[in-house]
N, C-alpha and C positions, 0 to 999 in steps of 0.2 A: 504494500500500500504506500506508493514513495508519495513524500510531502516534501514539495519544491516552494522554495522560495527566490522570488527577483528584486534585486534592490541597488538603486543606484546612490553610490554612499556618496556622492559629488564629494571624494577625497577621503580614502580609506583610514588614514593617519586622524582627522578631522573624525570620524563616526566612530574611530575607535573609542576617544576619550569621550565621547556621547553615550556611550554603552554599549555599540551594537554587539559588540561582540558577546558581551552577559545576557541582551538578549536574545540574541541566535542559540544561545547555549539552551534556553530554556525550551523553545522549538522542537528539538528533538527532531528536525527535519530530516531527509536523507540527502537532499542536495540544495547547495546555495548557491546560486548566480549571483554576482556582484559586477557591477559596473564603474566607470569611474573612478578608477584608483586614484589617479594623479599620482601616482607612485615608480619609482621605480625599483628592481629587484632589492638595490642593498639599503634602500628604505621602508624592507617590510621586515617588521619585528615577528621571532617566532612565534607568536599568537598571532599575527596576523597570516603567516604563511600555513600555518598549520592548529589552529584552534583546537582546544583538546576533543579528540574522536572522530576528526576530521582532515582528511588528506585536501591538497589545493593544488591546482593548476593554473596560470595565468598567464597571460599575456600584456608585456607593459608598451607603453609607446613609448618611440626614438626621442619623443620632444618631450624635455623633463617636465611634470604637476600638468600633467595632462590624459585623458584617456582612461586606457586601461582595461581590463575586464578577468573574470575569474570564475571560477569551479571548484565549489569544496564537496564534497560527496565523505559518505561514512567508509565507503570501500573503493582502494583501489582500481579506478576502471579498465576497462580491459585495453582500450586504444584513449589515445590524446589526441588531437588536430590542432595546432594554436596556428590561427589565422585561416582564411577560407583560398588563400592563393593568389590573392589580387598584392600586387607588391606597394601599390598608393594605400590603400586603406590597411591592408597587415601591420605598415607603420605607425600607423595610428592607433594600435593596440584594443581592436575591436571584437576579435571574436579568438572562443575556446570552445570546443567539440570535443565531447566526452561518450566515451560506448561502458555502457553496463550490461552486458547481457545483451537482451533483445531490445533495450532503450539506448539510446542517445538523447544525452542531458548538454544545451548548447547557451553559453551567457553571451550574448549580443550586446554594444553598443552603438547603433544606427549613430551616422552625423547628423550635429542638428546646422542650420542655414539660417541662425535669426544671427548671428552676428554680423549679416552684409550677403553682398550680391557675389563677393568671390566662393564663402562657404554655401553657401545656396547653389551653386554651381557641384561643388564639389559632391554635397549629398545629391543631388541628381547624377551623380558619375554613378556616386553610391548605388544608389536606386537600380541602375542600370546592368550594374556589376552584378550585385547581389541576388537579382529574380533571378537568373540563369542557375545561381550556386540552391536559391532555398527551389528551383524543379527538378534539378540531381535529387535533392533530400528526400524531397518527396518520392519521387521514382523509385528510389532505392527501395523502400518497403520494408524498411525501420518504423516503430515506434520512436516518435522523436519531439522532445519539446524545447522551442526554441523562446528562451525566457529574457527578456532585458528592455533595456528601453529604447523603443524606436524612433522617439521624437516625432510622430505622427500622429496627429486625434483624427481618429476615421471619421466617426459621425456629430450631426451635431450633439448631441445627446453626451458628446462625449467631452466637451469644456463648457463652462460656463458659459463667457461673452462668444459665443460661434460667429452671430451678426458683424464682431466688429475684427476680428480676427482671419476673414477669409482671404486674406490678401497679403497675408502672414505667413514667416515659415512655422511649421507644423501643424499647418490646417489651409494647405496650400490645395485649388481643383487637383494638380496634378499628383500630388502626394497622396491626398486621399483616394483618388482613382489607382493608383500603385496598390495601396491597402484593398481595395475591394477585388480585384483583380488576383492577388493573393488569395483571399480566400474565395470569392466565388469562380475562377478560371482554375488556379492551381489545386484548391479545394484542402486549404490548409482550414483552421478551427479555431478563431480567436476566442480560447477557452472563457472567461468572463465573461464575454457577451453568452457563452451558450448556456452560463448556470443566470446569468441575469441579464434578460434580451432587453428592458428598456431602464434597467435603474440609472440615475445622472450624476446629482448631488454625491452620492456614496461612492459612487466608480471614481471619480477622480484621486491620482497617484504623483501629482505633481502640481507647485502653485512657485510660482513667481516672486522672488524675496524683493520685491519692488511695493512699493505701497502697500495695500493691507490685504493682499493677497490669500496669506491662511487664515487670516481671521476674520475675511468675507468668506473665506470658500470657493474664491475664485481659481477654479482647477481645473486643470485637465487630465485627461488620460492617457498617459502614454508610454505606459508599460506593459508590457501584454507579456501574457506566455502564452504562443502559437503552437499549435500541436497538428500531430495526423490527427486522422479521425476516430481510430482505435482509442488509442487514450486519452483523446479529448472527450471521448464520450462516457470516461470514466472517472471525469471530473464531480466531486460530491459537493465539496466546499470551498471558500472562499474566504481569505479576509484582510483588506489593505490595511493596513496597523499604523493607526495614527496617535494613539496614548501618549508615545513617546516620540521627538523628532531625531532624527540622526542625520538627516541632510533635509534638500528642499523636496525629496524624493519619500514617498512611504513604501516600505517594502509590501508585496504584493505574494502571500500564499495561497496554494490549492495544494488541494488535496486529492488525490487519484487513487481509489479504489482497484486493489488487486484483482 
């Protein structure tokens, strides 16, 4: 019955002295996707590489307090991937592919394009690169969940202000037309939406440390764990955990029935 967690710590060193890591412990989860290190390797203290009962894999980026991404799992897995093979974005320290068995556990961080019109360019490179690598995945006929944040809000349902943001990156036509296309063309399962097709307010997993952002609730969604449809369809529970803050990101469980 694996219980995955996705959580983008905007700055591993930064969440750790927030507590994540006492929290994670209590979770009991079988694998954690983390995003966003901004670290790099001889800046990861051994609790952060290896938390107790907990093995890690990562990938850091070339450009130091930046990026990042990670896999900790209770058992050794069987295969590693660190990066998907595109030599622009591998540097950037985006992606880790883990095989368990008959699953593959994958921590993604999508680029995001709100810093200007060069990085907006770049995540469309993204965008371009990446459908090709997640229709191998699918093809392959794995069990496979790809957990992280994609800097995308598909629907409006899925941020607050939709009205005032369509011309915005991460609620861009062309990026939300990418997201739809994923799942209705490649037939991937943005697990969330299938345990909760129209909730709004509660879905959101990210808010803006700009003006009063968490404490209007101005948020969006844009963490998703994407799966086939075998184990998406074994999705029981959910719960974005905001009790406590560890970045501007709340970490994002489900739970999958054996």
């Amino acid at each position: 019955m694996p219980k995955i967690i996705s959580a983008n710590l905007n700055g591993i060193r930064s969440a750790a002295k927030k507590g994540f890591f006492e929290w994670m412990a209590k979770q009991d989860a079988d694998f954690v996707c983390v995003q966003e290190l901004k670290a790099q390797a001889e800046d990861m203290s051994p609790e952060m590489l290896a938390p107790a009962g907990y093995v890690g894999h990562f990938q850091y980026a070339e450009k130091k307090g930046y990026s990042g991404v990670g896999v900790y799992s209770k058992r050794t897995p069987d295969a590693v991937r660190i990066g998907f093979g595109n030599a622009e974005f591998d540097a950037e320290g985006r992606y880790v592919e883990c095989d368990f068995g008959d699953l593959t556990v994958i921590s993604l961080y999508c680029p995001s394009g709100s810093s200007g019109e060069e990085r907006q360019t770049a995540k469309f490179r993204f965008m371009d690169a990446f459908m090709p690598h997640l229709q191998e995945l699918k093809a392959s006929g794995r069990e496979i969940v790809v957990c992280g944040d994609w800097n995308i809000a598909h629907q409006e349902i899925d941020l607050k202000n939709f009205k005032g943001n369509k011309k915005n990156s991460g609620f861009l036509p062309e990026e939300r037309a990418w997201m739809t296309q994923l799942f209705d063309e490649v037939q991937w399962v943005d697990v969330y939406r299938g345990i909760h097709p129209t909730t709004t307010d509660e879905a959101y997993t990210w808010w803006s440390n700009r003006g009063q952002a968490w404490a209007n609730n101005v948020g969006w969604r844009i963490d998703y764990h994407v799966a086939t449809p075998g184990i998406a369809g074994k999705a029981h529970t959910v719960e974005i955990y905001k009790a406590e803050r560890f970045s501007d990101h709340a970490p994002l469980t489900i739970d999958y029935a054996s």
